[in-house]
C-alpha positions in Angstrom: 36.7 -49.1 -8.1 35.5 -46.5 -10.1 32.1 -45.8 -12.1 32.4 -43.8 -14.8 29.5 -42.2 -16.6 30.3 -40.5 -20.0 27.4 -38.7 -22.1 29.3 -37.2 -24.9 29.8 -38.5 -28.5 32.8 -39.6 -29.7 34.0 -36.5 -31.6 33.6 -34.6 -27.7 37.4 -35.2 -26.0 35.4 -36.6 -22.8 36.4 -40.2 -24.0 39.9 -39.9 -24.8 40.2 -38.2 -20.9 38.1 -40.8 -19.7 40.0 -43.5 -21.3 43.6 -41.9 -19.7 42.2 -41.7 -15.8 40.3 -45.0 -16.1 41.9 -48.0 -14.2 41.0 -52.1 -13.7 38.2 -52.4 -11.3 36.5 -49.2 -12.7 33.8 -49.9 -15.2 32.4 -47.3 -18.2 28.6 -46.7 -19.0 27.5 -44.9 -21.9 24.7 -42.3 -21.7 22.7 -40.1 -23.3 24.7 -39.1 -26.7 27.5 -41.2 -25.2 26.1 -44.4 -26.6 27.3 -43.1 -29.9 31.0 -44.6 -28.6 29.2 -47.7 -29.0 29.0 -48.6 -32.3 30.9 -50.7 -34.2 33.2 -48.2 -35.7 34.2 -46.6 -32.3 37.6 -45.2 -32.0 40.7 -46.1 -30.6 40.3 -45.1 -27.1 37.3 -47.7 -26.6 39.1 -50.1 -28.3 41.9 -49.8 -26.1 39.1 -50.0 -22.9 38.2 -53.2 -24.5 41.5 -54.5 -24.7 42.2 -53.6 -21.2 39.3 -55.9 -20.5 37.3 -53.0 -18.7 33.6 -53.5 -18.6 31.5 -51.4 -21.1 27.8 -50.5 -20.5 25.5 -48.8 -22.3 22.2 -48.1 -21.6 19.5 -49.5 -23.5 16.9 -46.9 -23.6 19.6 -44.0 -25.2 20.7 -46.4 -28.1 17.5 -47.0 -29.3 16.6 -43.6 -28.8 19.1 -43.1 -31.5 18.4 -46.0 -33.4 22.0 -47.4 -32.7 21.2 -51.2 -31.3 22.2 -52.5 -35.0 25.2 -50.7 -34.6 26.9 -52.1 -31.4 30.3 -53.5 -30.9 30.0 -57.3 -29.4 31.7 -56.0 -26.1 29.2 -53.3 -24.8 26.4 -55.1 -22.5 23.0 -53.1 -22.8 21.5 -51.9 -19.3 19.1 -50.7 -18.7 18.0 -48.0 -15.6 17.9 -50.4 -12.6 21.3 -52.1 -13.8 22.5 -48.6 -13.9 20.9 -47.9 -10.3 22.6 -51.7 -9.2 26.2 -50.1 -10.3 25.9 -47.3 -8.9 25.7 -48.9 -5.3 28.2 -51.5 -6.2 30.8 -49.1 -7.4 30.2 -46.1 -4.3 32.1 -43.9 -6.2 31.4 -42.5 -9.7 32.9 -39.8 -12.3 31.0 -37.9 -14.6 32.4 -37.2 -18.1 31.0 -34.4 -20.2 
């Protein structure tokens, strides 16, 4: 069980490599300019996470930042930075994507 933190927007190719190494049991959260994966019109890579059925965080305080919590797909679950904390201890090892 893998956590995997990715901080770059969709155009970056962290997400498509992400999406490739990622496996069930690991879970996704979406940082920084990586809650721009998020929205509604994300492309095929998270959709293909959400098939898979892999849990899909992003964190609550970076999408309103950018003014993105209109703009979410149903299947991301907003977090905030003690959920983050209360994942990072559940999943002891983690993967940075940027």
């Amino acid at each position: 069980m893998l956590l995997h933190l990715l901080n770059k927007s969709p155009e970056h190719a962290a997400l498509q490599r992400c999406a490739g190494f990622i496996r069930h049991g690991d879970c996704l959260v979406l940082l920084e300019d990586g809650v721009y994966c998020a929205t509604s019109n994300a492309g095929a890579a998270l959709r293909e996470l959400i098939k898979r059925g892999i849990p899909l965080y992003a964190v609550s305080a970076d999408v309103e930042a950018r003014g993105l919590s209109a703009r979410l797909g149903p299947d991301i679950k907003l977090i905030n930075y003690e959920e983050l904390v209360a994942l990072s201890i559940q999943y002891t090892k983690s993967k940075r994507w940027g």
